[in-house]
N, C-alpha and C positions, 0 to 999 in steps of 0.2 A: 504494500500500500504506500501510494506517495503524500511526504507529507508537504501540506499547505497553511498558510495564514490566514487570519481575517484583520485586514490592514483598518478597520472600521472601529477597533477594539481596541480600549488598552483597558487592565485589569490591576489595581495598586494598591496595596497596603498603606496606610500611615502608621508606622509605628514610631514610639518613645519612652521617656523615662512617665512617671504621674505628673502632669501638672507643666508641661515643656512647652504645648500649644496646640495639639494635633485636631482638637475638636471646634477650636478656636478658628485654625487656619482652615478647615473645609467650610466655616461658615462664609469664610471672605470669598472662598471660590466659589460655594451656589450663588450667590449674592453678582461675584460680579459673569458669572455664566450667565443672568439674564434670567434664572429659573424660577423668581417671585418676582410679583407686578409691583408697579411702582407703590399698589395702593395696600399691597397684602402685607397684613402683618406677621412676624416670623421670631419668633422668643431667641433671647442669646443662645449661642452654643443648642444648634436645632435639632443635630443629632443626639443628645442627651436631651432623650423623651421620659425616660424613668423619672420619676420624682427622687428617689434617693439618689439618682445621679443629677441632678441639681440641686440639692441640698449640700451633697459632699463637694460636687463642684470635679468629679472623676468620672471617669469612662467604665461601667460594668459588663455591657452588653456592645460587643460588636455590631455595628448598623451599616446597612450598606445605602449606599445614594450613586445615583448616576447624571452627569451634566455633559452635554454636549460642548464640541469644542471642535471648532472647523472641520467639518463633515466627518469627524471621530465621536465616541461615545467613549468618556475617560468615567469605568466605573469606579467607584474612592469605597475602600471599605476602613471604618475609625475602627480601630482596634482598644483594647484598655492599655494603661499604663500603670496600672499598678499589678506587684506580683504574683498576690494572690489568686488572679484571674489570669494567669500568664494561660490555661487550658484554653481561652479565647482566643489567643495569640496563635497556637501552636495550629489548629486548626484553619484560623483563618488563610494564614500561609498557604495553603494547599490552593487556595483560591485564584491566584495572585499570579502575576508574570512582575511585576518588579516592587519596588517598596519606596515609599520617602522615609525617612530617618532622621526626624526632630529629636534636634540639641540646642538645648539651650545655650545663650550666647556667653552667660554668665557661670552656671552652675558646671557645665559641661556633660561630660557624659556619667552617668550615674548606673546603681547597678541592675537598675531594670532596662536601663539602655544595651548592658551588655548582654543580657539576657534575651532581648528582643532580638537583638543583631546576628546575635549564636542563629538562633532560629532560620533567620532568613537565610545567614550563609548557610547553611544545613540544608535546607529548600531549594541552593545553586540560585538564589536572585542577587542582582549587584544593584545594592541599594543606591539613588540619589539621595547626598546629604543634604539634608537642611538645616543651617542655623541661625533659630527661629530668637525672636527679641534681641536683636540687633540694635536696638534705641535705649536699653538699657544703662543706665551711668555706668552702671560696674560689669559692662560687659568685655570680654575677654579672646576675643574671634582670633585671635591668630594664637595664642593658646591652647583655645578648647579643638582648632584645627588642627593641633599636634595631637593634642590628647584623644581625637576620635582614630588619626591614623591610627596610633599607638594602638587602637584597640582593636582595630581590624588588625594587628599582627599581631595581638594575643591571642587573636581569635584565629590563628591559621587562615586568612582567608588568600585566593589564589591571587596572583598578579591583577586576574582583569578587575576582580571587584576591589583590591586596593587602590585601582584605578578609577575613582569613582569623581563623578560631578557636584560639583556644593552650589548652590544657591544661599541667599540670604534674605532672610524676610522679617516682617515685622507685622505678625497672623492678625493682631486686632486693630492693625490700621488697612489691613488687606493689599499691602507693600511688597514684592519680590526684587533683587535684582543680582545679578551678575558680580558685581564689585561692588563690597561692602562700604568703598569711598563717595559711590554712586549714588543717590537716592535713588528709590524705585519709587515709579508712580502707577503701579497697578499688578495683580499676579500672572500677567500675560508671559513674563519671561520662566517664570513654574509652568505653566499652560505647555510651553513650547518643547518643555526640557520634557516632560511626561510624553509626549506625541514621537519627539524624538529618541527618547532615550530606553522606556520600556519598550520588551520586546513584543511584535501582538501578540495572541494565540493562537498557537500552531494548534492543528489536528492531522489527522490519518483518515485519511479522501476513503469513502464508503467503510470506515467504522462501526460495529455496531456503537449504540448508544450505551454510555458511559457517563453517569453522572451523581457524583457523592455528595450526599446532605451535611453539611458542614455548619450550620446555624440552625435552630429552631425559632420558632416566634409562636405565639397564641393569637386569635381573634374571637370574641366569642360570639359572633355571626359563622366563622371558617373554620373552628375548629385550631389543631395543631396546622403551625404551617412550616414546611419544610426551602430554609435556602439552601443552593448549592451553583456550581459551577458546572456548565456540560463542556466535559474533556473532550468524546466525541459524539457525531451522530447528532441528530436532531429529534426534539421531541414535540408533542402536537397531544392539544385536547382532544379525547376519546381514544389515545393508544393505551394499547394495553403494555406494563413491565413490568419485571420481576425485580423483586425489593430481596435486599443479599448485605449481609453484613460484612463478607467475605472473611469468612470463618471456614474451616474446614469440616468435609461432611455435610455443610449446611443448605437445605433443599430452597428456601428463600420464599417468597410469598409474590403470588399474584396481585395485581392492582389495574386498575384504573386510572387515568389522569383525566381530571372534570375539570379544573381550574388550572392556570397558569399566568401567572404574574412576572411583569416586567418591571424595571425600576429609573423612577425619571423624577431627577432631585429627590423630594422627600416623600414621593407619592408611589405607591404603588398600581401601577395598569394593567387591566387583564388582557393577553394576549393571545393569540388562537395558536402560534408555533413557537418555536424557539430553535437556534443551532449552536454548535459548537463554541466556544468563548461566550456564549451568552453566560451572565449570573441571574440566576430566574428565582422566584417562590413557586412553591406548590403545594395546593391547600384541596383538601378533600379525601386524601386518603389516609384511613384509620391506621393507627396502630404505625404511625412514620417514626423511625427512629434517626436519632443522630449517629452518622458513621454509614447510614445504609449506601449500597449502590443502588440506584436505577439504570438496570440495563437490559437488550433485546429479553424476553421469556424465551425464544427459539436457539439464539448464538449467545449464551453468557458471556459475560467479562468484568465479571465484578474488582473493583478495584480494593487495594488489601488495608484492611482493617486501620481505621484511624489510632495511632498513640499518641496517648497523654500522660506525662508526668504524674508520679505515685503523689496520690497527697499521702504524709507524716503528721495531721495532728488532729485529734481525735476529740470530740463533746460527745457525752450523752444528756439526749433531750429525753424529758417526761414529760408524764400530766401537771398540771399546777395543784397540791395537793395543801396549799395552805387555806386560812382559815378565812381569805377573804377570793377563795377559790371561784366563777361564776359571777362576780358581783359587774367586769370590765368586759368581757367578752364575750361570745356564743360559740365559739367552737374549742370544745374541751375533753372531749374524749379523747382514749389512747387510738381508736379504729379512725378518728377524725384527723390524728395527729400523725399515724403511719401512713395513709392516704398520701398527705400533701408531702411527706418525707420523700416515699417512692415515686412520687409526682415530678420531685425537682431533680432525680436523678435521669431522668427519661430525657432532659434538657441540657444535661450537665456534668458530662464525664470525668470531669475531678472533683467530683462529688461520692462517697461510697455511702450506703448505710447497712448498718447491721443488727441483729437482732440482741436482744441482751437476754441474761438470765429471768426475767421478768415481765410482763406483757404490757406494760406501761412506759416502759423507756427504750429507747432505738440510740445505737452508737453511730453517731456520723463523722466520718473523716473527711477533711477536706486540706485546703494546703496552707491557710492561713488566719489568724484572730479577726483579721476584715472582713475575709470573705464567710468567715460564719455567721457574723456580726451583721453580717448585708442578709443574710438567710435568715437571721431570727427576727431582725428590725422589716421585713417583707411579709414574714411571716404575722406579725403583732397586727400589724397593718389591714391585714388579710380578717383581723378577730380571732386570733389565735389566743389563749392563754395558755403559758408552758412554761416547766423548770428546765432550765442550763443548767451541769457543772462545770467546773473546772476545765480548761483544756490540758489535755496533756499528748505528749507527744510519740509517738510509736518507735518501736524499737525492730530490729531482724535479726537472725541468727545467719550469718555464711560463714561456709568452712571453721564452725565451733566458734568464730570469735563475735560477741556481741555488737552492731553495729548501729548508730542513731545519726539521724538526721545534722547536716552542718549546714551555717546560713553563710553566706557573702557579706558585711555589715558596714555602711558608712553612715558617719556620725557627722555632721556641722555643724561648729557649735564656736562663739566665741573665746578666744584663746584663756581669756581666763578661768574659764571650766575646763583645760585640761583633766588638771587631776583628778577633778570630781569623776569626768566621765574614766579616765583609764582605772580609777581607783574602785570604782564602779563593777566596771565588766570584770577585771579581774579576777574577781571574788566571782565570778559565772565563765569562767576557764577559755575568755576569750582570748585569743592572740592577735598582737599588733602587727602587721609587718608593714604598714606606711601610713606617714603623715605628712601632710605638703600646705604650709604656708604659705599663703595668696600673698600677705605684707598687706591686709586690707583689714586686719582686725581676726581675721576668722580663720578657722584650721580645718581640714578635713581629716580624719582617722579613718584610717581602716582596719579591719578586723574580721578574722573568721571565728564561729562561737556557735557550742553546738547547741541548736534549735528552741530548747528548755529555757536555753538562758536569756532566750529576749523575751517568755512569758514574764510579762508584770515589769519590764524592764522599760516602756516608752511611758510607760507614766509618772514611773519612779527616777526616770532621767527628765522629764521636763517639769516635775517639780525641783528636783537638785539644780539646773540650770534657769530656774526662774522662768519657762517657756522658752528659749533659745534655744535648744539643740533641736535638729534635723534628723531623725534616723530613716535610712533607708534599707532595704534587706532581699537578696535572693535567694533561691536553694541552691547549696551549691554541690551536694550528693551525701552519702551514708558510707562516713567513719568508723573507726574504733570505738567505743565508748571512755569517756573521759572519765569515769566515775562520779561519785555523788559531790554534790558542790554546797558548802552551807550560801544560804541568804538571809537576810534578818525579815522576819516574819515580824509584821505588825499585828495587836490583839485587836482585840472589835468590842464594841461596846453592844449587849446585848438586851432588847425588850423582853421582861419575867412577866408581861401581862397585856390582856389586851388593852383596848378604851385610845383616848384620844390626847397628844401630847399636847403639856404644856410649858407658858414662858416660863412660871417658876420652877417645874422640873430641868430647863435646858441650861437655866443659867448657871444651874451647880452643875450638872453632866460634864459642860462645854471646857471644864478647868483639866476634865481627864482626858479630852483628846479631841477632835473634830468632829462637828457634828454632821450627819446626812440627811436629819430633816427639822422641820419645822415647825412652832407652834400650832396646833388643830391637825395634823397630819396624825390619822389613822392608825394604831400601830397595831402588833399582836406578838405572842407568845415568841421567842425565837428571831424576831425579824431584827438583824442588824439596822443599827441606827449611828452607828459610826466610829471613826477607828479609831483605839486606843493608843493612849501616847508611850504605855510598855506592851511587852511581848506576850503580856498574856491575855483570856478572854474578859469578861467583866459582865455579869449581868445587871441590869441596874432599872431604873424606875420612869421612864419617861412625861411617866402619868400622875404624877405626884401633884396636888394640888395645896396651895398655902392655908395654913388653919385659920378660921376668923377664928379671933376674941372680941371681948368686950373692951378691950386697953386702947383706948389712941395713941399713937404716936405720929411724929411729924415724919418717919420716917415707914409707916405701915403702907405706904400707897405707892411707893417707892417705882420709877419706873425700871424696866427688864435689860438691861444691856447685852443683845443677843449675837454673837462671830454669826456672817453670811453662814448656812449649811455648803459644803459641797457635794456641789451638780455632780449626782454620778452618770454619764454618758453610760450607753450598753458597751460601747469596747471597755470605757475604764473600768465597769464593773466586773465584765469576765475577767481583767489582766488583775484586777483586784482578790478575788476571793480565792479564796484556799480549799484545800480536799474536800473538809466535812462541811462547807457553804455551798449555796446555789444561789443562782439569779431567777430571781420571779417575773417572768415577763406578761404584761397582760398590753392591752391595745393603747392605755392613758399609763400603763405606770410600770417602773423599771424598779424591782426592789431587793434588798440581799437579804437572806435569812442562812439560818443553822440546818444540815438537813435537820437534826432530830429538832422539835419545836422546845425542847424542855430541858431545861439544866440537869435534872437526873438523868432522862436520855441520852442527854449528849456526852454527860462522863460515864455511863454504863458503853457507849459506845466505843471511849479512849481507852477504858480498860479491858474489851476486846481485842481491839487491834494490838493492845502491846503485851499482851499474850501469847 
């Protein structure tokens, strides 16, 4: 079979570090492509539809968009940039003939940037760089242009793609150009370099059809809908194809295609056919998994099984079994709550769940505290009421020697917190091996530390640093085991009763340690109420009301001088609690307790385990 292009296509990745520009910079390209009217309104950063991805201000869910460009069709698919969700990444890739590569001008390349980039060169794509906030005061472009080379030859990559083209832009003025001495006045010179520089998409001239689901999306008019890219062959409303995981032995499933979506800017159109380099939706057929091929039922050719990196860190989710259990939400069973569990794996292959010894709690593993943190805060969302533990991190056995998870770790933090932060990791068995001085006040560390030790480690570093430090983190594979590491466990202040807090109870509390909530706030039996200033637990009285007498004094009416409570967020709260705590999550409220509810249970329970 000979093979051919479609010179009408280009197919591109944005990838980056979090927070570089990349969702930023597709806004200024539909904008100035022509693809909303002069009168339509269009919310910032259009590709983040998710509400938690506008809140956070990150990319979750890869989204694809396509904008015409001189008789070409340049499809853009926004990938994430954080590395919890790197399974989006690794996937989207398959999609793609070439990639842009947002660095920022100032920060440079960071370690989701290098994680992104492995990827691509992995893939054989030779990325166009971009680096993106060029107007920056403390930008650094002929630095951070070393530092990207540098990392394409840590990354083995071949002569061509070391070879690669830079552009410079400035995404939220909608600014490209050529030479950074230059101003640009529009993204026409990005426009150019994409037509010219990805390669189209080849296929193989009377191929069967070949086409892997690589995205899912939901509508709930359509059903699941499956993206994907057709490698070869053409596909058409009313053909029949056979769905293949391409697993071995595997007989695959028949289907139908009813529907078929094209994509133009941020709309989807339904289309009667499609061919080879197209990126299509397709909606209507039951039971669509991600990873499946769609190809001929007569001449198979399933393409081979999608891999995605092992998630290493492990929550088990329950029922909400406290005492103000039902009061926030309506879906609360354990059948309610394995449902939506096996729900989001169908979606989301660095996702595992597993069953536990108990029919009310399920073990989910995933690859990061964010990205559980985005599953439980969607989930709450949803009217979920449910208990979190603790994360903890997994372990394997090869060749007899115990082996755990290692992260990649960079820290930016004004230089006078060195020693806080080295002093810091230390005690969590990280190691140094660079640190590089801008001369601009600020230091970069770097550090490999295995995976344990960054649990409860970003909270507890941006309060030691006043909110200055930066942590960033990737996987970087499965080590020896380090053995066991001490860290200083803070105690928790703990409610012996229910009823409802008050000022005069907080003011005496507030002396032992920080408090987490407020006068009139709700309390019960068990439920932490804030952390102690020693290492131990403390149950104590939140409820406590002042005695009237009959005595005046000029000091009896006395007003309450009460420290703000701290806002526990749902990440600080998981990197917060310890073995025997959970997080209570309902739709309005985020809370810590004990598992056991009661001081006697909870030490009948200590002197279990240290038996």
């Amino acid at each position: 079979m000979s093979i051919k292009t479609r010179n009408n296509i280009r197919n591109v990745a944005i990838i980056a570090h979090v927070d570089h520009g990349k969702t930023t910079l597709v806004d200024g390209m539909l904008h100035q492509s022509g693809m909303f009217g002069d009168r339509e309104k269009v919310a910032e950063r259009a590709l983040d539809s998710m509400d938690l991805e506008r809140e956070k201000g990150i990319t979750i869910m890869a989204k694809n968009t396509a904008i015409p460009y001189k008789g070409v069709t340049i499809n853009i698919v926004d990938t994430p940039g954080h590395a919890d969700f790197g399974g989006e990444v690794q996937r989207i890739l398959k999609m793609v003939d070439g990639c842009l590569l947002l660095v920022d001008a100032s920060e440079g390349p960071l370690p989701q940037t290098r994680y992104v980039l492995s990827n691509a060169l992995q893939n054989g794509l030779s990325p166009i760089v971009v680096i993106n906030k060029i107007d920056r005061p403390d930008a650094r472009i002929e630095e951070v242009l070393d530092e990207v080379l540098e990392l394409f030859f840590d990354l083995d990559a071949s002569e061509e793609q070391c070879d690669f083209t830079v552009v410079f832009t400035v995404a939220r003025d909608g600014l490209a150009t050529l030479d950074y001495n230059t101003p640009g006045t529009d993204l026409r010179p990005l426009f150019d370099l994409l037509v010219e520089k990805v390669p189209p998409p080849s296929y193989k001239e009377d191929h069967p059809l070949q086409l892997q689901i690589t995205s899912l999306d939901y509508s709930d008019y359509l059903g699941r809908i499956g993206i994907g890219r057709i490698l070869n062959g053409k596909i058409a409303v009313g053909q029949n194809v056979l769905m293949t995981a391409g697993l071995e032995n595997e007989e695959g499933r028949k289907a139908k295609i009813t529907q078929l979506f094209g994509f133009s800017g941020l709309k989807r159109i339904p289309i009667p056919e499609a061919e080879h380099g197209d990126i299509i939706a397709i909606a209507g057929i039951e039971g669509i998994r991600l990873g499946d091929t769609l190809t001929d039922p007569e001449t198979p050719c399933p393409l081979p099984a999608l891999k995605i990196d092992e998630p290493s860190l492990e929550m088990v989710f329950s029922i909400n079994t406290s005492p103000f259990s039902g009061k926030e939400g309506s879906l609360l069973t354990s059948r309610q709550l394995r449902d939506r569990l096996y729900k989001e794996i169908q979606g989301n292959p660095s996702i595992q769940i597993e069953d536990t010894d108990t029919t009310d709690s399920f073990k989910v593993v995933g690859r990061g505290e964010l990205q559980m943190a985005i599953l439980i805060e969607t989930m709450r969302r949803e009217g979920f009421e449910l208990s979190v533990g603790k994360p903890t991190v997994r372990t394997r056995v090869e060749d007899g020697k115990l082996l755990e998870p290692f992260e990649y770790l960079v820290i930016d933090c004004p230089e006078a917190y060195i020693g806080t932060v080295t002093g810091m990791l230390g005690s969590r068995k990280a190691k140094m091996f660079k640190m590089v001085n801008h001369s601009s006040g600020w230091v970069r560390l770097e550090f490999e530390i295995p995976m344990r030790g960054l649990i409860g480690l970003r909270a507890a570093l941006i309060v030691d640093s006043r909110g200055t430090a930066i942590l960033n983190n990737i996987f970087l594979g499965w080590r020896p085991h380090t053995g066991e590491f001490k860290r200083a466990i803070s105690g928790v202040l703990i409610a012996d009763r229910i009823g409802r807090t008050t000022a005069y109870a907080l003011e005496n509390l507030q002396e032992r340690g920080v408090m987490f909530i407020s006068p009139g706030d709700e309390v019960y039996s068990g439920r932490v109420v804030g952390e102690n200033s020693r290492s131990d637990d403390m149950w104590v009285n939140p409820t406590k009301e002042k005695k009237l007498t009959n005595v005046r004094a000029a000091s009896s009416d006395e007003t309450y001088h009460l420290h703000p409570p701290r806002q526990m967020s749902l990440e600080m709260a998981l990197e917060f609690i310890e073995d025997d705590e959970l997080v209570e999550v309902t739709p309005s409220s985020i809370r810590l307790r004990k598992r056991y509810l009661t001081e006697e249970a909870t030490r009948k329970a200590k002197r279990h385990e240290t038996r």
